[in-house]
Backbone of each chain as ProteinMPNN parsed JSONL, in Angstrom:
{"seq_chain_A": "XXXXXXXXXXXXXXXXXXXXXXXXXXXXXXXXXXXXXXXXXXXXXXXXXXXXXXXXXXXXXXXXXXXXXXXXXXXXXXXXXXXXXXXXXXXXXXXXXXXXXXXXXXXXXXXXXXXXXXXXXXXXXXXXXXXXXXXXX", "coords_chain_A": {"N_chain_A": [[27.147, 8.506, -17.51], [27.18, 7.992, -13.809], [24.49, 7.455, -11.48], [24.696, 7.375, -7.915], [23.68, 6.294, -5.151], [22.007, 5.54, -1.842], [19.956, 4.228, 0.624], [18.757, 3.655, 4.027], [16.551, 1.35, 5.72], [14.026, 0.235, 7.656], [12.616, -3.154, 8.657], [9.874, -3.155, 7.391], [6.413, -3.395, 6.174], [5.828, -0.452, 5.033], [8.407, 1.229, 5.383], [9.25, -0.117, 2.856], [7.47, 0.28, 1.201], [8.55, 3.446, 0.943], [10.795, 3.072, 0.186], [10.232, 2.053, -2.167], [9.166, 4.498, -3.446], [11.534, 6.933, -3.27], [12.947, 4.972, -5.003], [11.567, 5.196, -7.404], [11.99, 8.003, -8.315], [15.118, 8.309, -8.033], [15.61, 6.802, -10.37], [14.327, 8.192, -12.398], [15.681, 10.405, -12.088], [18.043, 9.72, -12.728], [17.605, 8.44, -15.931], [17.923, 6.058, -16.603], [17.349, 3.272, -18.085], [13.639, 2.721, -18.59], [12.96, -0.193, -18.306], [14.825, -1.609, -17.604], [15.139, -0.242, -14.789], [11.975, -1.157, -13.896], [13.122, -3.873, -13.86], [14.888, -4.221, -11.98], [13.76, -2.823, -9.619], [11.727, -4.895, -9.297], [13.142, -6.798, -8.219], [14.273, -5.784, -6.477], [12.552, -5.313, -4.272], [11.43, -7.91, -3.934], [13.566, -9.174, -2.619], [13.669, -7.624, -0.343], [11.13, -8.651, 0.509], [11.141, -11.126, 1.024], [13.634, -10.803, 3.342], [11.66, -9.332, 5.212], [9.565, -11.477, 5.611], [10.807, -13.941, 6.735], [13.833, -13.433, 7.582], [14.477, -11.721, 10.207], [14.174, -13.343, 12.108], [15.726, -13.861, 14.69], [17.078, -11.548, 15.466], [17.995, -8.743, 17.487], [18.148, -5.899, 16.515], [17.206, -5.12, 13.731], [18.122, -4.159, 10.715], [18.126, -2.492, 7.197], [19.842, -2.044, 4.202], [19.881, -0.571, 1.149], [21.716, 0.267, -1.56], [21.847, 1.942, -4.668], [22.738, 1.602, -7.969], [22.72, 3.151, -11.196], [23.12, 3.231, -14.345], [23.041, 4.5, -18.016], [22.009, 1.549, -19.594], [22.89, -0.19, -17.644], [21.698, -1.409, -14.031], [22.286, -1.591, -10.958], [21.869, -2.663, -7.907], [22.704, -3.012, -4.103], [21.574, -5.096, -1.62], [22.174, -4.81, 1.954], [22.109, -6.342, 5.27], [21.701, -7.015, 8.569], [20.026, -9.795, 9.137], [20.014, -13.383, 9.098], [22.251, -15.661, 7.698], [21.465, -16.047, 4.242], [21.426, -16.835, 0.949], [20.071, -16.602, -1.565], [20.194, -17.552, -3.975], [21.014, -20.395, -3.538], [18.712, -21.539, -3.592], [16.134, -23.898, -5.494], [15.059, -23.502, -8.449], [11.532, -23.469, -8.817], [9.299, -25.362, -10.095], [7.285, -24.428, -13.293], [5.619, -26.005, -14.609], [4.246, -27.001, -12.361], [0.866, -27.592, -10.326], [-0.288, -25.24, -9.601], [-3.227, -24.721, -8.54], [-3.682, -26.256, -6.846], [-0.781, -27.337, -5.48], [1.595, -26.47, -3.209], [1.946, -22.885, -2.693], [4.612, -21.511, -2.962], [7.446, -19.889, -3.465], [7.799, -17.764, -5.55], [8.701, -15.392, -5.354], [11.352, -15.938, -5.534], [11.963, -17.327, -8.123], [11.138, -14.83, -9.974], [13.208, -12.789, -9.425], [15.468, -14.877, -10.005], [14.598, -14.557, -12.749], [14.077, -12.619, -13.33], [16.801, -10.476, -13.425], [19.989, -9.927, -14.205], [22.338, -11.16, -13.081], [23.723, -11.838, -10.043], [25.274, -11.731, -6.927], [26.224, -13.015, -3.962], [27.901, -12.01, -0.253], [28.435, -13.096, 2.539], [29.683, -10.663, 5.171], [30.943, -10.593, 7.941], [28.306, -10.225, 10.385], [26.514, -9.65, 8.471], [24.628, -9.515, 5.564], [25.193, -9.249, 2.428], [23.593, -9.092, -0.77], [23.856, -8.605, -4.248], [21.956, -7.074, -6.685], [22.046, -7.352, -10.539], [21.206, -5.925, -13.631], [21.309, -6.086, -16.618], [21.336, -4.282, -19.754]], "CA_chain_A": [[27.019, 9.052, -16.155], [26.652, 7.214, -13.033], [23.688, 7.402, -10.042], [24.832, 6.158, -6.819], [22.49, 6.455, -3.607], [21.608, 4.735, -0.786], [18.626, 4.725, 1.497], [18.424, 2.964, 4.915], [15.319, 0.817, 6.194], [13.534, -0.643, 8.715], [12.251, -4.171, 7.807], [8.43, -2.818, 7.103], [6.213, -2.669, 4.377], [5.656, 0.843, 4.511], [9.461, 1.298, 4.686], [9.203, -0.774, 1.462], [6.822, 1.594, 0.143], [9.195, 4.389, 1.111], [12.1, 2.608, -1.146], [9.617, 2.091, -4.009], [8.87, 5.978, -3.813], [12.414, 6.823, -3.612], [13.409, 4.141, -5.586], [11.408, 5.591, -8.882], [12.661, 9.29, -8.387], [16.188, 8.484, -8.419], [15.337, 6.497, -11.666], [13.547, 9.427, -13.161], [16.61, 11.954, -12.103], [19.512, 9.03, -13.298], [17.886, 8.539, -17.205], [18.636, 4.442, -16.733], [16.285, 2.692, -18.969], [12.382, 2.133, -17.804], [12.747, -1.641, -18.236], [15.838, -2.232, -16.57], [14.585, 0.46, -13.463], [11.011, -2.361, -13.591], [13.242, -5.145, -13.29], [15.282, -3.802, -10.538], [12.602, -2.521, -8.845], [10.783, -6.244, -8.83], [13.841, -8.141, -7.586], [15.02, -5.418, -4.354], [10.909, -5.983, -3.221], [11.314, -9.544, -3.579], [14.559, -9.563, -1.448], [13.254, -7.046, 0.744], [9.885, -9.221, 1.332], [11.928, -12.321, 1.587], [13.644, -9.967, 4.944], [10.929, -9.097, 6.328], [9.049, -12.29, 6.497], [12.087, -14.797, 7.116], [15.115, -12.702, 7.867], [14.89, -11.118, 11.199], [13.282, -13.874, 13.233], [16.295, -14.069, 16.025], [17.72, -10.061, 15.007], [17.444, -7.486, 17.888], [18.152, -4.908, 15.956], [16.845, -5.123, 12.257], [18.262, -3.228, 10.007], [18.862, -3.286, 6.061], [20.413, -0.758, 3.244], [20.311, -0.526, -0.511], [22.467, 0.957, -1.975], [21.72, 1.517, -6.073], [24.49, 2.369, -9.072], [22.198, 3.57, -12.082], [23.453, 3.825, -15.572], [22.458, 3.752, -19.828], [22.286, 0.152, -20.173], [22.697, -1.002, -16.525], [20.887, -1.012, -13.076], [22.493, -2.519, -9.647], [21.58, -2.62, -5.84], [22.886, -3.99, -3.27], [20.676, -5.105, -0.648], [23.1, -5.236, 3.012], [21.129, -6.392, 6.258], [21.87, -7.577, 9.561], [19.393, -10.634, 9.385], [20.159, -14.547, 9.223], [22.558, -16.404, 6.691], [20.278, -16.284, 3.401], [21.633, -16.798, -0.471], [18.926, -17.329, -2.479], [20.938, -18.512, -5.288], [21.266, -21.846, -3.445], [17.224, -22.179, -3.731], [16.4, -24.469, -6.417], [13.981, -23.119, -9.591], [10.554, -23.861, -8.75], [8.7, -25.979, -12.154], [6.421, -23.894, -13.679], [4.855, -27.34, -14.336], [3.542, -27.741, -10.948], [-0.402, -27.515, -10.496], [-0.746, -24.156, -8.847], [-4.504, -24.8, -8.106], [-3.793, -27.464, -5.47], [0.202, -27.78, -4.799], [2.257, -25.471, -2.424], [1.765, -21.769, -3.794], [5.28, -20.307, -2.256], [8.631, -19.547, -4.243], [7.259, -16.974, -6.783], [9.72, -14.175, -5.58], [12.879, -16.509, -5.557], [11.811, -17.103, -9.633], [11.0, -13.455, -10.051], [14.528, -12.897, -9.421], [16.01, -15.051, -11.216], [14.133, -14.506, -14.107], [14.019, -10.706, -14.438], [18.096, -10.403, -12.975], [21.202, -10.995, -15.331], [23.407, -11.531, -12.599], [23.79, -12.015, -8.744], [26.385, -12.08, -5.71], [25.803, -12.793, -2.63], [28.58, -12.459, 0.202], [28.03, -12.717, 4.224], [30.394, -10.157, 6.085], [30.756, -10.394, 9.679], [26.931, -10.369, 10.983], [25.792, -8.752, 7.45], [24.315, -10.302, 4.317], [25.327, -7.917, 1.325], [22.997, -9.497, -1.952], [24.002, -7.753, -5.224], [21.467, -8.061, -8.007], [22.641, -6.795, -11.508], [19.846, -5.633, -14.831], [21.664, -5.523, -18.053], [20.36, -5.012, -21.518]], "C_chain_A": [[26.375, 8.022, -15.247], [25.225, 7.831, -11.986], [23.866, 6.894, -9.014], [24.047, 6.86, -5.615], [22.595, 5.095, -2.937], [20.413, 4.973, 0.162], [18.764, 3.173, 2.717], [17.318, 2.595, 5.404], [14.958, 0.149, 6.925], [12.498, -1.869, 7.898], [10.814, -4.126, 7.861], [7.593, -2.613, 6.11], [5.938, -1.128, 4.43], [7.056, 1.592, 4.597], [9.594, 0.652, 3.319], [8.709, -0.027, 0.427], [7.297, 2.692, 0.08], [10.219, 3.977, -0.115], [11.112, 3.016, -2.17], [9.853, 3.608, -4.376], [10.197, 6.767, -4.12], [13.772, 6.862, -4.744], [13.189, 4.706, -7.739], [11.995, 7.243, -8.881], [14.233, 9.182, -8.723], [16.061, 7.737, -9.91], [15.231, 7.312, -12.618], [14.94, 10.225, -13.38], [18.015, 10.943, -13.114], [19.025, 9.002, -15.081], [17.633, 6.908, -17.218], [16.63, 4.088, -17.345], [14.556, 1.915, -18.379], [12.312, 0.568, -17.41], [13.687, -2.021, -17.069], [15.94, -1.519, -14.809], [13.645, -0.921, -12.852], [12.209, -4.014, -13.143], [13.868, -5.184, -12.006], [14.595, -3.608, -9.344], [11.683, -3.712, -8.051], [11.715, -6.98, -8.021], [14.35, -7.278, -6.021], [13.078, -5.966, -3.692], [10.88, -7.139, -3.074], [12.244, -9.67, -2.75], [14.14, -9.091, -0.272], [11.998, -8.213, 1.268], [10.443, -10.66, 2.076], [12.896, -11.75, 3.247], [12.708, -10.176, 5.587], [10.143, -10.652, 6.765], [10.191, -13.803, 7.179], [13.671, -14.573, 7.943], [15.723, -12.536, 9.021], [14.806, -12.127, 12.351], [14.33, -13.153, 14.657], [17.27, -12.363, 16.02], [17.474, -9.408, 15.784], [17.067, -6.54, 17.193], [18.005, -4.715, 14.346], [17.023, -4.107, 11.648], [18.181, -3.976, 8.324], [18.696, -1.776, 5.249], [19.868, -1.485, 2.205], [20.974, 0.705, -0.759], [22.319, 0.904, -3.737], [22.815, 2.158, -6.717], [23.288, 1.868, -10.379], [22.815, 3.838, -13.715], [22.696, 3.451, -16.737], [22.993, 2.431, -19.393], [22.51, -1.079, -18.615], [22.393, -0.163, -14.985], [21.35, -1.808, -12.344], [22.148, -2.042, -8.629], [21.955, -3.681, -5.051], [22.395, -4.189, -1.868], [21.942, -5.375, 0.847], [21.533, -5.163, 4.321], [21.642, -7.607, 7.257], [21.254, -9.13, 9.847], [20.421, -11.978, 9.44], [20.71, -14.969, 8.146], [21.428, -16.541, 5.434], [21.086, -16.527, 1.9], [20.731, -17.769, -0.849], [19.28, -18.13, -3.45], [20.792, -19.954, -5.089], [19.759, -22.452, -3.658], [17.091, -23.252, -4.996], [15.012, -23.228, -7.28], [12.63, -23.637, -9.192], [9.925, -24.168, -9.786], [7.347, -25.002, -12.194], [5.325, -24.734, -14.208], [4.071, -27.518, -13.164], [1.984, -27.157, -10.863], [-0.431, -26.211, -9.356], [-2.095, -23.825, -8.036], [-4.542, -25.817, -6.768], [-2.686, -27.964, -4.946], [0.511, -26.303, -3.966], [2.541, -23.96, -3.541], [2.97, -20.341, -3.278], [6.49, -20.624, -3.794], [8.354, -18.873, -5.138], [8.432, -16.007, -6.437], [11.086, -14.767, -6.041], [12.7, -16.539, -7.539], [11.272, -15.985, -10.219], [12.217, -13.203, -10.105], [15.249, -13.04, -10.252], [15.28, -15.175, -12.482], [14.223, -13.19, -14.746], [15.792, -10.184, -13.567], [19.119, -11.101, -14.242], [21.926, -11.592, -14.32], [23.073, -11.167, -10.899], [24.569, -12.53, -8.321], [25.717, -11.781, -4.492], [27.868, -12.609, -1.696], [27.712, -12.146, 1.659], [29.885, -11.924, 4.876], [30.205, -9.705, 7.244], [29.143, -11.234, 9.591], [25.81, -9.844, 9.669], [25.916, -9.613, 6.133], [24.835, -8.633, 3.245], [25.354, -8.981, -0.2], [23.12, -8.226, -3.041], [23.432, -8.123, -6.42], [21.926, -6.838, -9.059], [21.392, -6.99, -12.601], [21.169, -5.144, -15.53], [20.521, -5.337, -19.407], [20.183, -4.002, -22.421]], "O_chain_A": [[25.405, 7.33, -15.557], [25.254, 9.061, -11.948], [23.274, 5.826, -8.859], [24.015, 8.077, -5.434], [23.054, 4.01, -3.295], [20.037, 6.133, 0.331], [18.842, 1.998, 2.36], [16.689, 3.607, 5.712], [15.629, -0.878, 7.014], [11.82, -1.663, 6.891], [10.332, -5.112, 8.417], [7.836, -1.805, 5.214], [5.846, -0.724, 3.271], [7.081, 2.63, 3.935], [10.363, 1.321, 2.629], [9.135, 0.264, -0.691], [6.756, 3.385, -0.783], [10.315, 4.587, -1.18], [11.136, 4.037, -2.858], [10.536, 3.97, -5.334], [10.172, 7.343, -5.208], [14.678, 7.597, -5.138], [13.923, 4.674, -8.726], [12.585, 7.451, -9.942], [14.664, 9.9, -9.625], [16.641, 8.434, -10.743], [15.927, 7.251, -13.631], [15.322, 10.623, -14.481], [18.734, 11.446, -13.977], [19.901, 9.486, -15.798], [16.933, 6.6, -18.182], [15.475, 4.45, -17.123], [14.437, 0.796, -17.88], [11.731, 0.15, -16.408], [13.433, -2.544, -15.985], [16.556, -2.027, -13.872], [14.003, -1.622, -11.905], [11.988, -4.905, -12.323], [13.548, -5.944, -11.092], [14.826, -4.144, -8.26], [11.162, -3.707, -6.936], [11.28, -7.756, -7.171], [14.659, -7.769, -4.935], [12.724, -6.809, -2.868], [10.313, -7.595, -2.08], [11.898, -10.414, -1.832], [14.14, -9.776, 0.751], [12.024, -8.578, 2.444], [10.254, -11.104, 3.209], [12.702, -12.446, 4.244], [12.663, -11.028, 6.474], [10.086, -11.015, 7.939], [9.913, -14.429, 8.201], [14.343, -15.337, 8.637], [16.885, -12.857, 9.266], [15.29, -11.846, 13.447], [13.946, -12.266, 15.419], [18.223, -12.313, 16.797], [16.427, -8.867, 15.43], [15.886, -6.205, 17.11], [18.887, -4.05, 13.804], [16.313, -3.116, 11.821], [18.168, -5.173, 8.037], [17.936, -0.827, 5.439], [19.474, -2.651, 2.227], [20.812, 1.83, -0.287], [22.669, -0.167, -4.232], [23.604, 2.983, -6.257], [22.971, 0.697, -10.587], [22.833, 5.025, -14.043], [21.915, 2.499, -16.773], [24.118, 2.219, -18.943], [22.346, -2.298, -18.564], [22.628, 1.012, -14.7], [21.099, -2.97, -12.662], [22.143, -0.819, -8.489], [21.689, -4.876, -5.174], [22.814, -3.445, -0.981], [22.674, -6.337, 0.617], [20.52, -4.463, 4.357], [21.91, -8.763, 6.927], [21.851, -9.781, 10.704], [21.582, -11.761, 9.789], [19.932, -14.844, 7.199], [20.439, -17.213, 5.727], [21.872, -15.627, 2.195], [20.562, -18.976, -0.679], [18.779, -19.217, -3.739], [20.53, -20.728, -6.01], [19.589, -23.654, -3.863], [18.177, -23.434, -5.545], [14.303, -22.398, -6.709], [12.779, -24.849, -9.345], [9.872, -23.271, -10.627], [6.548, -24.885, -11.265], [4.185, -24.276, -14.274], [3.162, -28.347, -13.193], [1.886, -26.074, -11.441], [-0.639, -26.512, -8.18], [-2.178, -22.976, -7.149], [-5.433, -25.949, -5.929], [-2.82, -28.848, -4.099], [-0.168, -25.282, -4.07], [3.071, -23.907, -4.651], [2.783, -19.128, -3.181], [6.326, -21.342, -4.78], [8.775, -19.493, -6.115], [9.206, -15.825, -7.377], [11.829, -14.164, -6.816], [13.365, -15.726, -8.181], [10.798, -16.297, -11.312], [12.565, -13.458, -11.258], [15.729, -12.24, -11.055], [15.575, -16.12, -13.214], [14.356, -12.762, -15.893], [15.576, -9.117, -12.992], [19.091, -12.152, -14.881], [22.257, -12.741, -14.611], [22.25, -10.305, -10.59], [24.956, -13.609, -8.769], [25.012, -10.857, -4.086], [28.877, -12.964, -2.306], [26.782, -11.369, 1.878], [30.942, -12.551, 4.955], [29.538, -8.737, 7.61], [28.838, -12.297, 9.05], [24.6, -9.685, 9.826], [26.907, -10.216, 5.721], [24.76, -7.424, 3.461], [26.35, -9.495, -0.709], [22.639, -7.113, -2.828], [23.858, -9.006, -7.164], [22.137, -5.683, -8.692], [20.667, -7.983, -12.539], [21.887, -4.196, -15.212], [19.502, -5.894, -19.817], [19.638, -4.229, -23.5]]}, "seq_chain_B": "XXXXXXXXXXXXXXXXXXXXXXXXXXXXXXXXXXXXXXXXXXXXXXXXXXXXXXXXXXXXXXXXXXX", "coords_chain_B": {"N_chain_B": [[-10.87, -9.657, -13.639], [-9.832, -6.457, -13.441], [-7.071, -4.636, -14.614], [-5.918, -2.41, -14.845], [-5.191, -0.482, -12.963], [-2.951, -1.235, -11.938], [0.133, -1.026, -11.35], [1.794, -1.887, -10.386], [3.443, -5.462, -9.875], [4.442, -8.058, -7.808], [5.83, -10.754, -6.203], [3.936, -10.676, -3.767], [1.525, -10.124, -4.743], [0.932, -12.192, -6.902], [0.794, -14.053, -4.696], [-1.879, -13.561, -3.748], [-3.559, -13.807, -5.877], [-3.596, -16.383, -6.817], [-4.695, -17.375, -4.646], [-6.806, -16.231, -4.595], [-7.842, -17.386, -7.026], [-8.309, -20.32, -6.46], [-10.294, -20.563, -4.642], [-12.255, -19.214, -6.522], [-12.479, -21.388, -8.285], [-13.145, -23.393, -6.876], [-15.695, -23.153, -6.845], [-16.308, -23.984, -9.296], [-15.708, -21.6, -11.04], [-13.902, -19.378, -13.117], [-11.004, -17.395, -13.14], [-10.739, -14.559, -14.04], [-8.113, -12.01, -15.946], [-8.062, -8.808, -17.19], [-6.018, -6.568, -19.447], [-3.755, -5.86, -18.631], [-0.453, -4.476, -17.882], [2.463, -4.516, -19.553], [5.054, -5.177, -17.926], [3.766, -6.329, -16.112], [2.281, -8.065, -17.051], [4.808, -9.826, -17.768], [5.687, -10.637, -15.01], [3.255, -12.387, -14.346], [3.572, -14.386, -16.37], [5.935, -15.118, -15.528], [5.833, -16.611, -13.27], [3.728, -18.449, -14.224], [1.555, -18.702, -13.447], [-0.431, -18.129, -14.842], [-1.493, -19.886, -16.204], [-3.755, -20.898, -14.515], [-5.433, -18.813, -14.275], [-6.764, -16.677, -16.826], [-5.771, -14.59, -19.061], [-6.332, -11.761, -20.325], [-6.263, -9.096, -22.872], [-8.338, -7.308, -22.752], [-11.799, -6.11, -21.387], [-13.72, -6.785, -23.353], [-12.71, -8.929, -24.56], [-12.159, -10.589, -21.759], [-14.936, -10.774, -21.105], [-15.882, -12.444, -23.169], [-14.18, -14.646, -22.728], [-16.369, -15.899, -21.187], [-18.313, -16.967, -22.399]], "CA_chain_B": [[-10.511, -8.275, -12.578], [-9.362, -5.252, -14.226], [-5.46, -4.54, -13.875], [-5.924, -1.345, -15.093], [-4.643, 0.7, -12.24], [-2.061, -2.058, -11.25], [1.45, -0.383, -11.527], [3.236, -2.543, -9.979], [2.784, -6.774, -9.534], [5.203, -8.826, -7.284], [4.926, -11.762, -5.395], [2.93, -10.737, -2.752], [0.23, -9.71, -5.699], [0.697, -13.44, -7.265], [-0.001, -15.199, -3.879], [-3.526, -13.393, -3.359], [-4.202, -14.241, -7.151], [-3.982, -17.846, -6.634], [-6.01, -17.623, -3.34], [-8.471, -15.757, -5.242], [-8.157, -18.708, -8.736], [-8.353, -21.241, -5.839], [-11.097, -20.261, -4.226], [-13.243, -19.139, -7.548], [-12.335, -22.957, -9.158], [-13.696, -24.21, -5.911], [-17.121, -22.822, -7.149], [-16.312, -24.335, -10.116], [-15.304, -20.54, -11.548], [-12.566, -18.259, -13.603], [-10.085, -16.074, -12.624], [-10.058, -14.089, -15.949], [-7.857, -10.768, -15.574], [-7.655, -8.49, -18.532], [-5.202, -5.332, -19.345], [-2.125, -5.743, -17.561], [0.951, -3.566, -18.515], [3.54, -5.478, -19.981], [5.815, -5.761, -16.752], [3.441, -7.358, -15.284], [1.706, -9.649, -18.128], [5.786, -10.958, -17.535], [5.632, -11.64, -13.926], [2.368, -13.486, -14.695], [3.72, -15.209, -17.287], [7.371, -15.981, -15.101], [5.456, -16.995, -11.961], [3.429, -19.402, -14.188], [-0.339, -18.206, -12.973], [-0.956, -17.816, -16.509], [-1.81, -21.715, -16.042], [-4.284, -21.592, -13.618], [-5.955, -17.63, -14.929], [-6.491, -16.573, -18.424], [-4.752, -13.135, -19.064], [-6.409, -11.365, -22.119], [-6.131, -7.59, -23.723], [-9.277, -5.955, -22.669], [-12.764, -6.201, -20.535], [-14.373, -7.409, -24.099], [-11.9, -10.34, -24.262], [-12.526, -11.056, -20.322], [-16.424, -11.508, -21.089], [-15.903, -13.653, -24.408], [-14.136, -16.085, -22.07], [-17.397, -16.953, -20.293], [-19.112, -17.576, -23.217]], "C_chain_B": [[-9.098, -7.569, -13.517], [-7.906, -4.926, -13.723], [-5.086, -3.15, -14.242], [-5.112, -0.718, -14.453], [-3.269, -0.145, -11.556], [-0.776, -1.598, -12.033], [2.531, -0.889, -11.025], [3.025, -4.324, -9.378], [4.235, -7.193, -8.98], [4.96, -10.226, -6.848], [4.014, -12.335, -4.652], [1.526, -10.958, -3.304], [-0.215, -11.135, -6.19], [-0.139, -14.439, -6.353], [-1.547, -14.768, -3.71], [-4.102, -13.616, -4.914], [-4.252, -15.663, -7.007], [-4.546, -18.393, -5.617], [-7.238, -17.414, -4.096], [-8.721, -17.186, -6.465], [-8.536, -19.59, -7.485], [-9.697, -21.296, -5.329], [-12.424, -19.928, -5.05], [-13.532, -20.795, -8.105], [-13.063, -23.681, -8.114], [-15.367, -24.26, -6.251], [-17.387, -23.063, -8.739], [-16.37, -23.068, -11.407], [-14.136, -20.613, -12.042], [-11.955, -17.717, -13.243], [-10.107, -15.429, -14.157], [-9.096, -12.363, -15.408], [-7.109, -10.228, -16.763], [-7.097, -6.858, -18.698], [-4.016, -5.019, -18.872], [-1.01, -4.877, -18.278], [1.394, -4.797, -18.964], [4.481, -5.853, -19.124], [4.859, -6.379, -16.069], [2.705, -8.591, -15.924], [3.247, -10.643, -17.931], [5.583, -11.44, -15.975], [4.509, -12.794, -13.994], [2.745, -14.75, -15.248], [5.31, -16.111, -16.432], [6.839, -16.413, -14.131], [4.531, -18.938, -12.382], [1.954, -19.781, -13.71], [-0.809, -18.222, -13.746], [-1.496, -19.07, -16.834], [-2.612, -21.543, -15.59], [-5.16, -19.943, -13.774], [-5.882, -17.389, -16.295], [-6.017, -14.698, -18.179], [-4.949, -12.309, -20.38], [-6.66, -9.803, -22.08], [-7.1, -6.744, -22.883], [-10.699, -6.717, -21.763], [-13.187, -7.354, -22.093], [-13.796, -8.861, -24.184], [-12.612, -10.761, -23.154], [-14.185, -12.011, -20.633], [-16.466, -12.336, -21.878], [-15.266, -14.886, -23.815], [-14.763, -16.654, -21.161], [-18.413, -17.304, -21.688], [-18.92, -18.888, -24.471]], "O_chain_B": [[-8.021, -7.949, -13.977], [-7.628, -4.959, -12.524], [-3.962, -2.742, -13.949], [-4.164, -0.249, -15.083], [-2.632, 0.416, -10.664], [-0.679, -1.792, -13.245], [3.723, -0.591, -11.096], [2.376, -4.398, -8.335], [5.211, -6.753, -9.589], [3.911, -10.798, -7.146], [3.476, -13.439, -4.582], [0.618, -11.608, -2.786], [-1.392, -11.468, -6.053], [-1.068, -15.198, -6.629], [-2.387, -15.652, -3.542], [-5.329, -13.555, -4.985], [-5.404, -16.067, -7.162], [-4.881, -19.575, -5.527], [-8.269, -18.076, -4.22], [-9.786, -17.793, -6.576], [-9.762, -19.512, -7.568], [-10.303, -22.302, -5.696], [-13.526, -20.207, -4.578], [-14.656, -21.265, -8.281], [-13.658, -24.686, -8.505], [-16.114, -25.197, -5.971], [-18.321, -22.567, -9.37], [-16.884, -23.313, -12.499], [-13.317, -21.484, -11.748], [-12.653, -17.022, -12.505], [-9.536, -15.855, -15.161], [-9.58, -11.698, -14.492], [-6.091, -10.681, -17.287], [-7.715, -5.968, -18.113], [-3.453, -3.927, -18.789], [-1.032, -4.84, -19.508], [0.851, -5.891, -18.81], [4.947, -6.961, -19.388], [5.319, -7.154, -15.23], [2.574, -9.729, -15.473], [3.163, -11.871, -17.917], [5.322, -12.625, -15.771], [4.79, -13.965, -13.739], [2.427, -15.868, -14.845], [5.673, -17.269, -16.638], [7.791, -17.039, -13.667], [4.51, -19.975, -11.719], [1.413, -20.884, -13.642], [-2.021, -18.363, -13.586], [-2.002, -19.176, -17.951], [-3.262, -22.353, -16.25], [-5.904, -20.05, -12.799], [-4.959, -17.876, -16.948], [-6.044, -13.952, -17.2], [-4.111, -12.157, -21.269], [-7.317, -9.361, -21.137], [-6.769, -5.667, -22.387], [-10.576, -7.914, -21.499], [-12.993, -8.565, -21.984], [-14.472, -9.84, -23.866], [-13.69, -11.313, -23.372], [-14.497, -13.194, -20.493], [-17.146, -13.296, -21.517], [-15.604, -16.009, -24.188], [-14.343, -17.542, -20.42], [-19.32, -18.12, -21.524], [-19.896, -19.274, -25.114]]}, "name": "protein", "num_of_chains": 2, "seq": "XXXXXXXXXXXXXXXXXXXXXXXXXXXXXXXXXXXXXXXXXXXXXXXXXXXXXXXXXXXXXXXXXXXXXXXXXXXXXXXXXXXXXXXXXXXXXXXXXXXXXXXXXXXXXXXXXXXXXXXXXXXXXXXXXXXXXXXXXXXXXXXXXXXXXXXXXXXXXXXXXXXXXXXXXXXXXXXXXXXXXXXXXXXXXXXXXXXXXXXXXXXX"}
């Protein structure tokens, strides 16, 4: 059995905190596996935060969806939002080597991502980003 | 610092942990933080903070790494 929803948002954290809340209820009602809910869960907040602070700069009208598809064994969302050209994919890996105590202390969500995600599409249609991250397992 | 009630760690949570390690090391201090769930002992561990904080089981742990 599938779960499909959607929830519309304004680019805010306490819309953010609205998804989360949401976000774990339809979890709860779909069955889909606690882990693969947590990893889902970590990578739409990281896209979403990556929105809000980068996204909208030049955006009258800021919008952005998810849309989730819930099942045994897999967990997708697809983040859609009016903002600015973005695929993260093209970022590079940030080294987990690097001295965290005294170099630049940004890119943690972009390797959040890809680390707890099996799979990701991005496309841009029209004026609209639509990022699709995928949790198998 | 106790992670006890921490239910949920992201990025945002990482960057004020390495303000806070940054800022303790400056005083020639620890970051020790002990208890974490297991989703978030991984972001710790995928972010790579786990370098620069120690990350152990329980309060008793925490204090055995000042001594």
């Amino acid at each position: 059995m599938s779960l499909k929803k959607s929830i519309g948002l304004l680019p805010t954290a306490s819309d953010v905190t609205r998804f989360n809340t949401w976000f774990d209820l339809e979890c709860t009602a779909s069955g889909v596996e606690r882990r693969l809910a947590a990893n889902l869960k970590l990578c739409v907040n990281e896209v979403l935060a990556n929105l809000i602070s980068y996204g909208f700069s030049d955006t009258p009208a800021p919008m952005a969806a998810v849309e989730i598809d819930l099942r045994p064994g897999r967990a997708s969302a697809k983040v859609i939002d009016n903002g600015v050209y973005f695929d993260l994919r093209d970022w590079p890996p940030v080294s987990k080597d690097r001295d965290l105590l005294t170099g630049p202390p940004g890119g943690f969500g972009i390797a959040l991502i890809k680390e707890h995600a099996t799979a990701m599409s991005y496309k841009r249609i029209g004026d609209l980003n639509e990022f699709e991250i995928v949790c198998e397992g | 610092m106790s992670f006890t009630d921490v239910t949920f760690l992201a990025s945002i949570g990482i960057r004020l942990l390495v303000k806070a390690a940054r800022a303790i090391a400056k005083k020639n201090g620890r970051l020790v933080v002990f208890n974490p769930s297991e989703d978030a002992r991984k972001v710790l561990r995928s972010t790579g903070i786990d370098s620069i904080i120690a990350v152990v089981a329980d309060e008793k742990a925490a204090i055995a790494e000042f001594r």
